[in-house]
Each structure stands twice: as structure tokens, then as C-alpha cells.
NUTI-756565 format. One record per residue (C-alpha): z, x, y; residue number from 1. Coordinates in nm, 3 decimals, always signed. Example, Ala and Ser with C-alpha at 12.3 -4.5 7.8 and 13.67 -1.06 7.14 Angstrom:
2
        z        x        y  num
   +0.780   +1.230   -0.450    1
   +0.714   +1.367   -0.106    2
***
This chain:
457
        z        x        y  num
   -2.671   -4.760   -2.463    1
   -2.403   -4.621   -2.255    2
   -2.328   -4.864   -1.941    3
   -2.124   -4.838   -1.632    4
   -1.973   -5.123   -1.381    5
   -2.024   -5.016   -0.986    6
   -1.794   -5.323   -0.832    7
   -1.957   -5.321   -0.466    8
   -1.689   -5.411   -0.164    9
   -1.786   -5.288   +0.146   10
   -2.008   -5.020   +0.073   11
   -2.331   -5.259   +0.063   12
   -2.611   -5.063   +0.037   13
   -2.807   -4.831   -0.239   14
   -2.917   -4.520   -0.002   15
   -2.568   -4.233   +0.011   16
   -2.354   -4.499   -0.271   17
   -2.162   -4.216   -0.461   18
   -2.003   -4.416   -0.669   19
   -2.424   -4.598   -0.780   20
   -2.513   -4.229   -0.848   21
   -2.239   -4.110   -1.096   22
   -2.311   -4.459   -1.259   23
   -2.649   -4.385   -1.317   24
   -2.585   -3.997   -1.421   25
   -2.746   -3.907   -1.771   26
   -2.932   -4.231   -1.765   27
   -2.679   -4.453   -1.811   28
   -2.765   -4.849   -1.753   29
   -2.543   -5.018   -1.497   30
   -2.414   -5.287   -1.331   31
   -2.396   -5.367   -1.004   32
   -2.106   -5.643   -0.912   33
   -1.975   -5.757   -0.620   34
   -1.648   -6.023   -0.649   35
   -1.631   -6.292   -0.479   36
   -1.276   -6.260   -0.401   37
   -1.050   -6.587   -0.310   38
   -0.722   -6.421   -0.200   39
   -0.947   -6.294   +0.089   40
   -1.069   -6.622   +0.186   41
   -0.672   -6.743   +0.156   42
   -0.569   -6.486   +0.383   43
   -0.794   -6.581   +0.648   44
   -1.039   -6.283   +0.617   45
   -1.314   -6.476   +0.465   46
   -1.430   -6.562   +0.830   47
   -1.752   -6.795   +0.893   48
   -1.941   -6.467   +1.072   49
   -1.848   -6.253   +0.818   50
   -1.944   -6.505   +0.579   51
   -2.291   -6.510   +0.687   52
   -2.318   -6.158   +0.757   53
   -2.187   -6.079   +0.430   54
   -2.463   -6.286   +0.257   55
   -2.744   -6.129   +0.437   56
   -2.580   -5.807   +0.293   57
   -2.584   -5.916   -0.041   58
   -2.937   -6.073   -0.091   59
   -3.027   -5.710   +0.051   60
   -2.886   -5.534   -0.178   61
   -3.020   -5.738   -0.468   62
   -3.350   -5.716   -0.322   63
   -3.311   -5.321   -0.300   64
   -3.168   -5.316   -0.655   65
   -3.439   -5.501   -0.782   66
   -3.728   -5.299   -0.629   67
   -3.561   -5.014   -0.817   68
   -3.596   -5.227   -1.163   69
   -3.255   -5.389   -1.148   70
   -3.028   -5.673   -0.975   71
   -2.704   -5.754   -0.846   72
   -2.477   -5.922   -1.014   73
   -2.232   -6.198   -0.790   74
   -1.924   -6.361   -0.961   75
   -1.652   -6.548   -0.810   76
   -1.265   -6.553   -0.898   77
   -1.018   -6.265   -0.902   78
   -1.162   -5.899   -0.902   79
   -0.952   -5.764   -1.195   80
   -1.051   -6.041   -1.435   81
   -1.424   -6.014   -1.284   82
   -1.443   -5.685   -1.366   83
   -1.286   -5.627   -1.682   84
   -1.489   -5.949   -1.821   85
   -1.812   -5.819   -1.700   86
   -1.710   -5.458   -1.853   87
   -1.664   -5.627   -2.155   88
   -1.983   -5.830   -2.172   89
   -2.206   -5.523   -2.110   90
   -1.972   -5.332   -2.345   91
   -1.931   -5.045   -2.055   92
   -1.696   -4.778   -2.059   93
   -1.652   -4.688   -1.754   94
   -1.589   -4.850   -1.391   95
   -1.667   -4.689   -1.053   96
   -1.552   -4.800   -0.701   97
   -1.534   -4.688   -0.313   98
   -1.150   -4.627   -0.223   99
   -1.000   -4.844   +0.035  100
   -0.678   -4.861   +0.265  101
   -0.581   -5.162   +0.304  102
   -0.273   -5.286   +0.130  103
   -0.409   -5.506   -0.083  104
   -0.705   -5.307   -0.154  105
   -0.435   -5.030   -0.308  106
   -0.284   -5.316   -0.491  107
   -0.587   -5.403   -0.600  108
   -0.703   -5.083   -0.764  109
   -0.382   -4.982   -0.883  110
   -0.422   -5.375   -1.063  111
   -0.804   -5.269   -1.187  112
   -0.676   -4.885   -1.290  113
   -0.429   -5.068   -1.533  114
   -0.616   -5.383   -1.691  115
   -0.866   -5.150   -1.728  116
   -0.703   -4.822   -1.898  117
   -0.585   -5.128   -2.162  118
   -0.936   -5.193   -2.221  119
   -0.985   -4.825   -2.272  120
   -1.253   -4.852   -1.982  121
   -1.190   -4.524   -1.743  122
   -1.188   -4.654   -1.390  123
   -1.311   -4.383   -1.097  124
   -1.222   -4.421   -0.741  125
   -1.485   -4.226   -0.500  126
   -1.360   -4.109   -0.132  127
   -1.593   -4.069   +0.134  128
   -1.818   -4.419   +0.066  129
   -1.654   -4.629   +0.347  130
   -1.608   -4.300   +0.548  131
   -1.660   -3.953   +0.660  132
   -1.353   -3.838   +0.623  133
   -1.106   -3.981   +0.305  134
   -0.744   -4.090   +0.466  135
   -0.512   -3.845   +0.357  136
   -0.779   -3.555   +0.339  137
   -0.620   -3.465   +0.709  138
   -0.233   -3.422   +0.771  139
   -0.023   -3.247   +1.054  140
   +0.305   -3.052   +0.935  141
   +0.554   -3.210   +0.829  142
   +0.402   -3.565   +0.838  143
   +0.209   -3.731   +0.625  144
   -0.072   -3.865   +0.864  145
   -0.180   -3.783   +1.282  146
   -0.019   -4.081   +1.474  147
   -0.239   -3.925   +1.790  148
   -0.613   -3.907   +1.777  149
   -0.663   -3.626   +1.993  150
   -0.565   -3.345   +1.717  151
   -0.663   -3.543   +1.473  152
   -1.058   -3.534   +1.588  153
   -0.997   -3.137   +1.615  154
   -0.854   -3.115   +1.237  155
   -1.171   -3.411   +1.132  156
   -1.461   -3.227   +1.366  157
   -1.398   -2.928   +1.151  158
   -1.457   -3.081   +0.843  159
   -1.764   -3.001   +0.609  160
   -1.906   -3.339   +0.549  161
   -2.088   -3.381   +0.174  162
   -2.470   -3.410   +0.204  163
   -2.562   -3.782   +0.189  164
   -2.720   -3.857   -0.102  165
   -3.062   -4.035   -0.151  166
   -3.124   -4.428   -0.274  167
   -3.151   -4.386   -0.694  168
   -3.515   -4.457   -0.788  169
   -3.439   -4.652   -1.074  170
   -3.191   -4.915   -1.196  171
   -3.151   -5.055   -1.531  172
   -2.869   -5.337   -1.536  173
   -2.846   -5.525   -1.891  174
   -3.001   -5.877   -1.917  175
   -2.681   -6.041   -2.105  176
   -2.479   -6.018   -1.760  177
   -2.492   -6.369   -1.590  178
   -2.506   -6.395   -1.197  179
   -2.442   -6.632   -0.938  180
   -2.621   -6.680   -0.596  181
   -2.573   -6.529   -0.319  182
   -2.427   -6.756   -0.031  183
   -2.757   -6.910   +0.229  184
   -2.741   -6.869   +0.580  185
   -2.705   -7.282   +0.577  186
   -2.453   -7.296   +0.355  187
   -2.180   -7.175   +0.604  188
   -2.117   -7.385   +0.905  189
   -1.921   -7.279   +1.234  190
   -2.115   -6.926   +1.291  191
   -2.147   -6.829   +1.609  192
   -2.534   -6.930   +1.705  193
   -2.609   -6.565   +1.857  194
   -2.470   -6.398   +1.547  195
   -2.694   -6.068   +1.435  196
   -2.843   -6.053   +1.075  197
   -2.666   -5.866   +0.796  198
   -2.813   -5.600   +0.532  199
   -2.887   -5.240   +0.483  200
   -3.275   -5.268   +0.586  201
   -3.176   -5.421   +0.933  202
   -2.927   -5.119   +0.985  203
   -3.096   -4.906   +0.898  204
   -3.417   -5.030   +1.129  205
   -3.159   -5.053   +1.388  206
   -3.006   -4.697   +1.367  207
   -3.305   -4.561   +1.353  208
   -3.431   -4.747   +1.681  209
   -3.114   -4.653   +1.834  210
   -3.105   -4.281   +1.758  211
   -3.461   -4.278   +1.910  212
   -3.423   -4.450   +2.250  213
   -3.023   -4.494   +2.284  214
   -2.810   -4.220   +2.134  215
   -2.948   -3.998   +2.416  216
   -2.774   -4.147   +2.659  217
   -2.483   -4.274   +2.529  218
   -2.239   -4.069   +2.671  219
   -2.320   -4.196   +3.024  220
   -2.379   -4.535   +2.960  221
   -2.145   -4.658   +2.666  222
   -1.914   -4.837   +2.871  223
   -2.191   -5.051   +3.099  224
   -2.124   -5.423   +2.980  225
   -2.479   -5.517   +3.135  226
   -2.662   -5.270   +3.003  227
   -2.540   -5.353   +2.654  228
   -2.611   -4.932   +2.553  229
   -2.378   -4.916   +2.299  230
   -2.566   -4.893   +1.851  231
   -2.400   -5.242   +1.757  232
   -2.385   -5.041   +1.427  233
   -2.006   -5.170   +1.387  234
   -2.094   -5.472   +1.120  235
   -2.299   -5.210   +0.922  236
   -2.043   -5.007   +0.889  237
   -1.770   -5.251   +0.809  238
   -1.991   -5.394   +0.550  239
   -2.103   -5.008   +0.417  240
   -2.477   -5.118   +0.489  241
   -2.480   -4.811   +0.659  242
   -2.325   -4.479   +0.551  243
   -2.067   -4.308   +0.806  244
   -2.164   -3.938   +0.645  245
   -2.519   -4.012   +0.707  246
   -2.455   -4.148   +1.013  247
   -2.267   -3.846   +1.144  248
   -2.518   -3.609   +1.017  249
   -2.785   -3.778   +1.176  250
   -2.656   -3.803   +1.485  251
   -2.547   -3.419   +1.461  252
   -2.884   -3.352   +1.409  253
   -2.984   -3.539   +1.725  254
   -2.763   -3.297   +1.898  255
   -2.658   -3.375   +2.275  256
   -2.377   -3.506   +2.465  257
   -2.494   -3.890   +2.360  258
   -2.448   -3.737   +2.005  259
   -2.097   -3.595   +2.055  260
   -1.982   -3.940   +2.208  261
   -2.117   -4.116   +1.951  262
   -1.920   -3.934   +1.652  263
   -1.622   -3.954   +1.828  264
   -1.633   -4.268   +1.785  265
   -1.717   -4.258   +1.430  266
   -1.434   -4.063   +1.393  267
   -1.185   -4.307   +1.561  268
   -1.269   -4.537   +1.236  269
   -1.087   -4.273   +1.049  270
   -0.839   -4.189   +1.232  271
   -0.734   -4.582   +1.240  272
   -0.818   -4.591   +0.822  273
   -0.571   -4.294   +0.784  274
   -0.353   -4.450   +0.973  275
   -0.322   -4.793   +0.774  276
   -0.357   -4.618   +0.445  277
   +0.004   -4.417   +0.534  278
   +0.175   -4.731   +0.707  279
   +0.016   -5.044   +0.557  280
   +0.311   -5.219   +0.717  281
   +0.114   -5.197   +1.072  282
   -0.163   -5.466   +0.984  283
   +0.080   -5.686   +1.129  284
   +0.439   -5.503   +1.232  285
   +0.439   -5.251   +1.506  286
   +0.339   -4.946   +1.466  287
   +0.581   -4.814   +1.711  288
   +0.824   -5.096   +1.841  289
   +0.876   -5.147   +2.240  290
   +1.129   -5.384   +2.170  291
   +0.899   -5.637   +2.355  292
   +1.005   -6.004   +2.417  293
   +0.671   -6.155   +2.384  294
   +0.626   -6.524   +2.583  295
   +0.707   -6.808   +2.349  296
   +0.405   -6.980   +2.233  297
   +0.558   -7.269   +2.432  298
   +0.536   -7.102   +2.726  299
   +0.205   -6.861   +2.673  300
   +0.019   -7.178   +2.488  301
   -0.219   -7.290   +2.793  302
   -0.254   -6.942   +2.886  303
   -0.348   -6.819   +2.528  304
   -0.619   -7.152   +2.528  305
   -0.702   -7.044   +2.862  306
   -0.788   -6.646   +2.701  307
   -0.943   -6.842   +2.407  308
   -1.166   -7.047   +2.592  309
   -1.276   -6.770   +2.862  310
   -1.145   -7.040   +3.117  311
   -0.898   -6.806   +3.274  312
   -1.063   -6.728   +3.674  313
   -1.120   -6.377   +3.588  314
   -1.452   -6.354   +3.503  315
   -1.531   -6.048   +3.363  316
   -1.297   -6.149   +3.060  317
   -1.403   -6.493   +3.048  318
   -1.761   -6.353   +3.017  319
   -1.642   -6.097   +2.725  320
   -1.470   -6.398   +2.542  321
   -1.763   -6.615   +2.562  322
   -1.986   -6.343   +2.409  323
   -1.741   -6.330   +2.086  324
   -1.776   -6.672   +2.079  325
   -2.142   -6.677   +2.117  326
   -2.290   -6.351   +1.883  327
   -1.967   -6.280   +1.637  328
   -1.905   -5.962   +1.844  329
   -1.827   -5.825   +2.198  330
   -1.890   -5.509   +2.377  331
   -1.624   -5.178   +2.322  332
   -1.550   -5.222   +2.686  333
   -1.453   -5.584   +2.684  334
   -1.253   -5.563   +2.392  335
   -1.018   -5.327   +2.561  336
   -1.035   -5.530   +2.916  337
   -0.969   -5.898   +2.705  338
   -0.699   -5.758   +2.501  339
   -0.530   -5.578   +2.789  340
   -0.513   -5.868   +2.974  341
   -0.406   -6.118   +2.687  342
   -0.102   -5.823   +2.613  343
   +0.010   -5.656   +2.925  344
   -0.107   -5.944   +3.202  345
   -0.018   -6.274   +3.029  346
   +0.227   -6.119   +2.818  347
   +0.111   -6.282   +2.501  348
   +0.179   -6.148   +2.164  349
   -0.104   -5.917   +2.050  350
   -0.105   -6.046   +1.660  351
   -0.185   -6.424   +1.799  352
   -0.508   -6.205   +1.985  353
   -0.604   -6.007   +1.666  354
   -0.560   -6.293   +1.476  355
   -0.868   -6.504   +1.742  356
   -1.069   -6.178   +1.693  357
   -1.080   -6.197   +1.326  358
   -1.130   -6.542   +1.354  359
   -1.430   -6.456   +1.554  360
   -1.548   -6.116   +1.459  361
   -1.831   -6.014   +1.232  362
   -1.709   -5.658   +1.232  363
   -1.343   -5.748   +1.210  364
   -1.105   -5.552   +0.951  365
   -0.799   -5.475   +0.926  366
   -0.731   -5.161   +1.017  367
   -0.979   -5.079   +1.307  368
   -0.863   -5.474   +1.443  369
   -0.501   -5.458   +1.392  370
   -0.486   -5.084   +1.527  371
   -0.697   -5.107   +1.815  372
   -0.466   -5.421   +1.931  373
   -0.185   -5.227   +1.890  374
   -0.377   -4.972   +2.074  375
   -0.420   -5.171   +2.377  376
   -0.075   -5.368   +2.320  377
   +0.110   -5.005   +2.344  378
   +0.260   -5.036   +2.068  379
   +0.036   -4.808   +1.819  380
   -0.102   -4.478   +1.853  381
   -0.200   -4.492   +2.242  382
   +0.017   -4.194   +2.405  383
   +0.013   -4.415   +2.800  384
   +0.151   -4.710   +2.616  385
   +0.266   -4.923   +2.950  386
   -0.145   -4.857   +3.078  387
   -0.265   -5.194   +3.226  388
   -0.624   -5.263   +3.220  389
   -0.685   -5.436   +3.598  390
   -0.981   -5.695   +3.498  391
   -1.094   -5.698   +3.836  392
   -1.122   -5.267   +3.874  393
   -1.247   -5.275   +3.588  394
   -1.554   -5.532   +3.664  395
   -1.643   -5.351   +3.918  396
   -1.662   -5.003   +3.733  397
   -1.840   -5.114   +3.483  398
   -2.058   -5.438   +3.593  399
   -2.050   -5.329   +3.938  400
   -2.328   -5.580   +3.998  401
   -2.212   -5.899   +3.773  402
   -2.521   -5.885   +3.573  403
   -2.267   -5.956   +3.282  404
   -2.120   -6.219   +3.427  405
   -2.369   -6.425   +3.543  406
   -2.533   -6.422   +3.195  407
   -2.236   -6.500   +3.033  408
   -2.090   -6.719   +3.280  409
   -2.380   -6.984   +3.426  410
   -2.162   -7.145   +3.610  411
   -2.102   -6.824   +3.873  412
   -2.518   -6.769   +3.825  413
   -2.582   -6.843   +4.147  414
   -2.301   -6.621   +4.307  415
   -2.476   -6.329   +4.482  416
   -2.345   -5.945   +4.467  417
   -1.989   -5.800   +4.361  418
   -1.842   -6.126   +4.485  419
   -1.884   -6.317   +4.143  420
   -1.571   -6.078   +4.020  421
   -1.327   -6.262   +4.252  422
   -1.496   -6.630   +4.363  423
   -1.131   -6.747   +4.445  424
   -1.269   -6.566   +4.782  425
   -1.575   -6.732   +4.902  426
   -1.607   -6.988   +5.136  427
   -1.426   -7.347   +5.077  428
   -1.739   -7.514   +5.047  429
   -1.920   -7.268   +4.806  430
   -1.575   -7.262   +4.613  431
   -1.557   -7.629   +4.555  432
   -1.948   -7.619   +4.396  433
   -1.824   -7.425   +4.117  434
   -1.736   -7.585   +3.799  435
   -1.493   -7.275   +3.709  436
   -1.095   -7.232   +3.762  437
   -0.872   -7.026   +3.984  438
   -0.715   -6.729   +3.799  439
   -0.442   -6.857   +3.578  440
   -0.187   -6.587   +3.678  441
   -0.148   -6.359   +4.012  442
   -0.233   -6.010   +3.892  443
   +0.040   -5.846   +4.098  444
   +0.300   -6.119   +3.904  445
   +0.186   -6.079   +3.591  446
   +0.253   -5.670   +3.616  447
   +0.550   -5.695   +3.770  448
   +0.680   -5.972   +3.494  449
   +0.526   -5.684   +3.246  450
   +0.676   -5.425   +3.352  451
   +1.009   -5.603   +3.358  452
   +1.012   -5.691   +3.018  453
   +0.922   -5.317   +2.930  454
   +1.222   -5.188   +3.146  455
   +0.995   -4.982   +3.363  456
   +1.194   -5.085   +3.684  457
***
């Protein structure tokens, strides 16, 4: 019986898998593995959020395989021995995988590609699985990637996207292949207690919700922290529960201005992935230096605590840092506001803030982290790089009321109005009731120290 190895990484899920479906052409048994993979947990990807999430994603998937006649198969140790130990005991000849653009992902497959051509096992790398549009598919003259989004969503919005392909309707995997158990909610400690549940059935319920009753009007509403209107679809996709071709079609199909917003974003995960894949380097070097002088950690420490601990008088960002703490994730709009004001107003190094988020961050990976702190930092893609995100402006554009706030900071739920953004200003006596700090730097200060140290004056 001819067999085939699908190694799973994030691209969990059976319904648009490319790489499940040429498995399974002409009948062939297969197996489905996912690697348990210890030089991510050593490199500090291997989160307690993700963790969790991750496991939710797998028992899915093994439940979806095994509706379908078959079952996942879980090892642990290092992928290239995994997989060419597992080809051997089902005596396959032939691998298939999603491609990925991480460094080590690259190492990794050019690692596979070669253990595995030794084996005489032929190992095939699919595009388009973690993706709409494959990194490298899209490059301006006489470069080898777009370093600005703008053309880059002209060049990727005229793409023809593949059809997204169907769930198989049968699986055969071999019984000789041993499995472990997927990882239990309980058996990870330190999640965040508000932390959403992981697996291709709940994103798909949830895109399917959301395209009904919130992809209308996402265009006008994306960016209010209160009304929380944005699809939350970000773990899905960094886990591949959900397809980013099906995704985009379906969302196409909606049609509308919500729709239009919607893939744009889509398309910024992309952009970022093309990015990384041409300079894997900017995980954690600048993408383009500004020859900053970051504050010593000696200096920034209490500050960066402060940030940490969304202790730092400015409510609307202590409120966005005590959601991450609380749920694993954080509104688009507080991202930018809390990294803005870690960067540009404290004048902390933006690695030790990516570094917190992917500590944190259920949909945190590298290259839509890293690049969207550089982002905000100014020193990646972003053509204003010396913008500075006010915190309070921006509470007041987008929670103009402080619903946000108050629910994520009780102890300013009795403030009335606007006036929760800046409590520094109400009355002595109401003031000294409040179990919450001053602001931990003068906003005028902290620009003009920024702007300094950028040689803007």
C-alpha cells in the first residue's frame, strides 16, 4: 500500500490542507503527524497560551481525522528524526508539508529535504497553506521583496487566489504508527484565565458568526476598543485552523466596504511573511536602523514593570495591557497605542516589548510580532517612522466614553464620562480614593526626550 507523511505545523485543520489532499491522491493511506518540537519550547516560543491553544487545536484535528476514518498522530523530539522514523515505520515514500518563513523553519526543511532524499523519501513543500499569497510570489524591480505595504497590497489584490479546497472524506492512516496524547487544558499552568478555545470547529463557528453579523461593519468600527468589532480570527490563523484563501474568498463574496477592510488586513499577514522570509535577520535586528540609543534597562526597568503591569497612569494602555494579561490577546488598536508608548514615549527598546507580547500572546509569531513592533518602533516598514501614538488622543478617539477602561480598569469604575482618560485631573479628594498611580512620565517630556534621541531638533 502506497503511504504518505503530512507533518502538520501550523496549518491545523482538514477543510483547504493542500498538502492532506495530494497525500491522499490515488488512494494513498497517510499519516497525519504533528512534532512536538523542543527547540521551540527552548527558544521561548512554546508560550503557556499558545500551549493551550495549541492543544485544543490538536485534539480537533484528531477528532476531525477520525470522523473521516483516521487519527492524528503526536510525537515529541526533533522534527527531522520524527519524521523520517515515522516515514520509515509506515514504509512511506513520500513527505508533504506547508512552507514557512521563519528562519528556522527554512533550516528546518532544508534539514527534512536532505535526511529525507537519503532515505529516498521525496519531500514536497506546498505554498499557499499558511497564506494567500506565497512570500516571494510578489517582488518590485530590482528588489527582491516590497519593504512598503501600500504597493505591495496593489501587486497582492491582483492576484488570482486558488479555489479552496474541500475537507477529504476519508482517511486511512496505518495502525503500526504509535501516538502520543495530546497536551489537556490542565496540564499547562500560567494561562491567562480569559484565554479563548483553540481548534478548527470553533473558527470556523466563529467566522461564520462573524461574517454574518460583524464583517458588515467592520470598516467603521474596527478600531472601537469598547465595542470589541474586530473577527478575533488572529489565533486561527496563526495556528492554520482557519484557511487565509478561504478566508479571503469568503469575505470577497460578502462584498462591501467591511469586506475590503477586512482583507486588507489579511493581506498585511503577507506582506509581514514576505518580509521575514527575504530578511530573516529582522526577527530580532532592525529592519531599518535609526541609530537609536535605547534607555538602559537600568534606567527604563520601573518604567518597563510599570508597561508590564498596566500600572503606568495612562489608562487606556494600562487597560490594553491588562486585557493581554487577562484573555492571551489584545485589541489591533491597543497593540499599536501600548507599543507606541513603550517605544517612542518611554523610550524602551521594542525587542524587550515583543519579547512580553510573545510571552503573553496566543496569536504571537514571529514575523507578524517582530514586524509589527518594528512597525510601531519606526524602525521597519512604516514610511512616518518618528509617528507618536498620544495615549490620551487616542482614548478619546477611540473609547471616547471609557467603556474600555472602566472594564478593564475597576479601580477608575466609578469615574464618570471622558474624565477616566486623565484622573490626575479630578478633584483632590476624588483623586486620593483611587487606588491607581499618576502617569509615570510627562507626555510633553517624554516626546521631547524622543525626539532628541532621533535628532529631530
Amino acid at each position: 500500500m502506497n503511504t504518505s507523511v503530512v507533518l502538520f505545523t501550523a496549518d491545523l485543520r482538514v477543510s483547504d490542507h493542500p498538502p492532506l489532499r495530494a497525500a491522499l491522491h490515488g488512494g494513498r493511506a497517510v499519516v497525519p503527524l504533528f512534532v512536538r518540537d523542543p527547540a521551540v519550547a527552548g527558544a521561548g516560543f512554546a508560550a503557556a497560551n499558545r500551549l493551550t491553544f495549541l492543544g485544543d487545536c490538536l485534539r480537533d484535528l484528531d477528532a476531525s481525522l477520525r470522523a473521516r476514518g483516521g487519527r492524528l498522530v503526536v510525537r515529541s523530539g526533533d522534527p527531522v528524526e520524527q519524521v523520517c522514523r515515522v516515514a520509515a515505520e509506515a514504509e512511506a515514500d513520500e513527505v508533504h508539508m506547508a512552507a514557512d518563513v521563519s528562519a528556522y523553519a527554512q533550516r528546518r526543511e532544508r534539514r527534512l529535504r536532505r535526511a529525507l532524499e537519503a532515505e529516498g523519501v521525496r519531500l514536497h513543500v506546498h505554498d499557499t497553506v499558511t497564506g494567500a499569497v506565497a512570500p516571494g510570489a510578489l517582488t518590485p524591480a530590482a528588489s527582491d521583496h516590497f519593504a512598503v505595504f501600500t504597493p505591495y497590497f496593489r501587486r497582492w489584490s491582483q492576484q488570482r487566489l486558488r479555489e479552496p479546497l474541500g475537507a477529504p472524506g476519508a482517511v486511512r492512516v496505518p495502525d503500526a504508527v504509535r501516538s502520543e496524547d495530546p497536551a489537556a487544558r490542565e496540564d499547562v499552568t500560567g494561562v491567562s484565565p480569559g484565554l479563548a478555545r483553540g481548534g478548527e470547529t470553533e473558527g470556523r463557528t466563529r467566522f461564520t458568526a462573524w461574517l454574518r453579523g460583524g464583517l458588515g461593519a467592520y470598516q467603521d468600527r474596527h478600531d472601537d476598543l469598547a465595542g470589541d468589532a474586530t473577527s478575533r480570527l488572529s489565533p486561527h490563523l496563526h495556528f492554520g485552523t482557519l484557511s487565509a484563501v478561504e478566508l479571503v474568498h469568503r469575505a470577497r463574496g460578502a462584498g462591501g466596504a467591511g469586506a475590503e477592510a477586512f482583507v486588507r488586513q489579511l493581506a498585511w499577514r503577507d506582506f509581514h511573511r514576505q518580509v521575514l522570509a527575504a530578511r530573516p535577520a529582522a526577527a530580532g535586528a532592525d529592519y531599518r536602523s535609526r541609530r537609536d540609543r535605547w534607555r538602559p534597562e537600568r534606567e527604563a526597568g520601573d518604567d518597563f514593570e510599570a508597561w508590564r503591569e498596566g500600572r503606568t497612569g495612562y489608562p487606556v494602555v494600562d487597560a490594553a495591557m491588562r486585557q493581554l494579561r487577562h484573555e492571551g490577546w489584545m485589541h489591533n488598536r491597543g497593540r499599536l497605542l501600548t507599543a507606541s508608548f513603550l517605544t517612542k514615549t518611554l523610550y524602551v527598546d521594542w525587542r524587550l516589548g515583543a519579547r512580553y507580547f510573545l510571552e503573553l500572546l496566543v496569536d504571537g509569531d514571529v514575523a507578524n510580532n517582530q514586524l509589527n513592533w518594528q512597525w510601531v518602533a519606526g524602525t521597519g516598514t512604516d514610511t512616518r517612522p518618528n509617528r507618536v501614538l498620544n495615549p490620551l488622543a487616542q482614548a478619546r478617539r477611540f473609547d471616547p466614553d471609557g467603556a474600555y477602561v472602566r472594564h478593564w480598569v475597576p479601580e477608575l469604575a466609578a469615574v464618570a464620562g471622558a474624565a477616566v482618560h486623565e484622573p490626575w485631573k479630578l478633584p483632590a479628594g476624588e483623586r486620593a480614593a483611587l487606588d491607581y498611580p499618576g502617569p509615570i512620565v510627562s507626555l510633553p517630556d517624554a516626546l521631547a526626550r524622543f525626539r532628541r534621541a532621533r535628532g529631530l531638533d
